[in-house]
C-alpha positions in Angstrom: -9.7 26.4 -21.6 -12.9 25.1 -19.6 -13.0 22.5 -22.6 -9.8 21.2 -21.3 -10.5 21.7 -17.5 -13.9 19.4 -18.4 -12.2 16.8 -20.2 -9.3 16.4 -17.1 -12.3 16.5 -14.6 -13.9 13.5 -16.9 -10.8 11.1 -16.8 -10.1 11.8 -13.3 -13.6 10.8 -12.6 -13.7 8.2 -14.7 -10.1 6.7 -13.2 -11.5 7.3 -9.7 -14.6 5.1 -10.9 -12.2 2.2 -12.7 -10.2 2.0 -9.1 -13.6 1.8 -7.3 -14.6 -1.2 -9.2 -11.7 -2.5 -9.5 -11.4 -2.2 -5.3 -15.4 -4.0 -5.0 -14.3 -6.6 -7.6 -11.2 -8.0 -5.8 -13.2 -7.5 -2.5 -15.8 -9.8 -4.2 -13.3 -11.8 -5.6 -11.3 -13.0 -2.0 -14.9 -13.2 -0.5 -16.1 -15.9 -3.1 -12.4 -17.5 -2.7 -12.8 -17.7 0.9 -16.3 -19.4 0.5 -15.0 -21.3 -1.8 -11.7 -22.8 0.2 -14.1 -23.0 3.4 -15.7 -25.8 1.1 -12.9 -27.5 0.4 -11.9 -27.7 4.0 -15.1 -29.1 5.4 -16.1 -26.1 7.1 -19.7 -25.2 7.9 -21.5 -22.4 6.4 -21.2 -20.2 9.3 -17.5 -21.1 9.8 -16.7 -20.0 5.8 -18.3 -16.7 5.9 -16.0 -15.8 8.7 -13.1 -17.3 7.1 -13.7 -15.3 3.6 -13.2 -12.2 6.0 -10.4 -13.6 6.7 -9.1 -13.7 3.1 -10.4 -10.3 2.3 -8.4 -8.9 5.4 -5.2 -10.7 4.3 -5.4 -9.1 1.1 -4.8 -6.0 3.2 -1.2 -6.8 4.5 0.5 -5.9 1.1 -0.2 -4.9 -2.8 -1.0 -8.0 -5.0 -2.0 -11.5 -4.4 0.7 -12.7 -2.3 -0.3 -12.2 1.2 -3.5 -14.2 0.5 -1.7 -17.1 -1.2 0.9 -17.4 1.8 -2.3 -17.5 4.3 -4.5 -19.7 2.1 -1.6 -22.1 1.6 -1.2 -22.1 5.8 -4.6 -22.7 5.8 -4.8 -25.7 4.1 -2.0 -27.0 4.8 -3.1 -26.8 8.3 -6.2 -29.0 7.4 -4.4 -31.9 5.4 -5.9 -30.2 2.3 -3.3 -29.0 0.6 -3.7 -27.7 -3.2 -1.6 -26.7 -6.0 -0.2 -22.9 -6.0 -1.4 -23.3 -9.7 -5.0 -24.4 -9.1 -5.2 -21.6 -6.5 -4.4 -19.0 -8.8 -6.8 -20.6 -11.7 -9.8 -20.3 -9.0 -8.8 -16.5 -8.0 -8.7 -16.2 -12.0 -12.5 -17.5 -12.3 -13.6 -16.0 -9.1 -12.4 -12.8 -10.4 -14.4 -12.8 -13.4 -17.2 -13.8 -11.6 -17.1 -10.9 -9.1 -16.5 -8.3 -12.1 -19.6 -9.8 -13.8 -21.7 -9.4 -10.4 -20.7 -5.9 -9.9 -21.7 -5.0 -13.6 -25.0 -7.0 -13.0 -25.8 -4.9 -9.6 -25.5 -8.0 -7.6 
């Protein structure tokens, strides 16, 4: 039975593992998104890495990718820089492979 008991133990550890990834990577991910939009709306340095904490507190508000489309769309569209919902979600793609391949890396 302690076979068993070792096994369980195993996947739960190894779930608990997959979730903590998968948590750093979409941190990563809005945080490289956020840098990334601060770009495109002429903001300075200083000025983007506050407003990828932005992002990566929007992402908070609900499960999925929503609540950080709505306030990146806002955000633009406050600055005359409006982009495609589609290109958005392509960049959040990329970024996202990005961040996974950093995290595996040890970045």
């Amino acid at each position: 039975m302690s076979g068993f008991n070792d096994r369980e133990k195993g996947f739960e550890k190894k779930f608990e593992h997959d979730q903590e990834l998968a948590f750093k990577a979409k941190v990563r991910r809005n945080k490289l998104f956020g840098l990334w939009l601060g770009e495109r709306m002429g903001l300075s340095e200083a000025e983007a890495a506050s407003y990828a904490k932005e992002v990566i507190e929007a992402d908070l508000e609900e499960p999925g990718d929503e609540d950080v489309l709505r306030k990146v769309t806002k955000d633009l569209d406050a600055k005359g820089k409006s982009l495609a919902r589609e290109q958005l979600i392509a960049e959040m793609h990329r970024l996202e492979i990005q961040a996974r391949k950093e995290i595996a890396e040890g970045r």
